[in-house]
N, C-alpha and C positions, 0 to 999 in steps of 0.2 A: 439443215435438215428440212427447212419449210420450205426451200425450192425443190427438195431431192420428193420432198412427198405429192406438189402439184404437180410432178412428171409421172405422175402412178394414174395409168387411164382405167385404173379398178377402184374400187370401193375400198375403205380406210376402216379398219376396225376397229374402239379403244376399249380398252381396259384400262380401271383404275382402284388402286389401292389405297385407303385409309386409316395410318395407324398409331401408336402413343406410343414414344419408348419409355422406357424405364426410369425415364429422367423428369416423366409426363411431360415432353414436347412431342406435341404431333406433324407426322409427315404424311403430304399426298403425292404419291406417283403415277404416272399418265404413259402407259405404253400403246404405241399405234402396233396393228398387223395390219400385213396387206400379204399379195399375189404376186411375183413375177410376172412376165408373159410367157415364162417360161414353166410357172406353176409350182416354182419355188416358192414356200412361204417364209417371208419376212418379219422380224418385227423390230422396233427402236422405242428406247426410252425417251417421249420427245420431252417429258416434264417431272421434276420432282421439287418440291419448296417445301416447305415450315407452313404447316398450317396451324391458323390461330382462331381460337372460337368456337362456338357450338359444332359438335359434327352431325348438325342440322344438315335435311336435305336441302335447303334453300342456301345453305353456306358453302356446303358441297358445290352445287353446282353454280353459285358465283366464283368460287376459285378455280373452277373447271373449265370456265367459260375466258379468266383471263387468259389461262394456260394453250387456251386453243383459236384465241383472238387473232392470230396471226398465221391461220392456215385458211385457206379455199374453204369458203362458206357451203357452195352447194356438196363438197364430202362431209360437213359439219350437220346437214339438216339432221340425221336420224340422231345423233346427239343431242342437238335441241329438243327434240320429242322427247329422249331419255330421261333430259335432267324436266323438263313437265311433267313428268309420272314422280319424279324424285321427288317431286315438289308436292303433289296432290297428294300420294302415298304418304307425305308426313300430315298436311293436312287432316287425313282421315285418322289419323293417330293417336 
């Protein structure tokens, strides 16, 4: 999937999901969209794990950060910016 997403000459969007089941184990899911050139939109599940710990903004986006360590950094900038609001946003909290 991280070679099929550095062939995307568009912008990568994510979305991610944080949540407890019933069993209180938590899971975070990480889905990209993107564009066609055809104007088709796209989207894949590129991450989901067991997450363990506070569901701190600062926790968040250390696991978010593993999850997406292994894709093209310049599509990753506007996500860095993201998980820095995540992070201040708790600060001011």
């Amino acid at each position: 999937m991280a070679q099929y997403l550095h062939q995307i000459p568009f912008r990568i969007y994510l979305s991610f999901d944080l949540w407890s089941s019933p069993n209180h184990r938590s899971f975070l899911g990480v889905v990209a969209h993107w564009a066609t050139l055809e104007g088709i939109l796209k989207s894949a599940t590129i991450g989901f794990c067991r997450f363990q710990g506070p569901h701190s903004g600062s926790n968040i986006a250390e696991v978010l950060w593993q999850i997406l360590e292994r894709f093209e950094q310049e599509k990753l900038d506007i996500l860095q910016l993201t998980m820095q609001l995540i992070m201040i946003q708790q600060l001011l909290n």
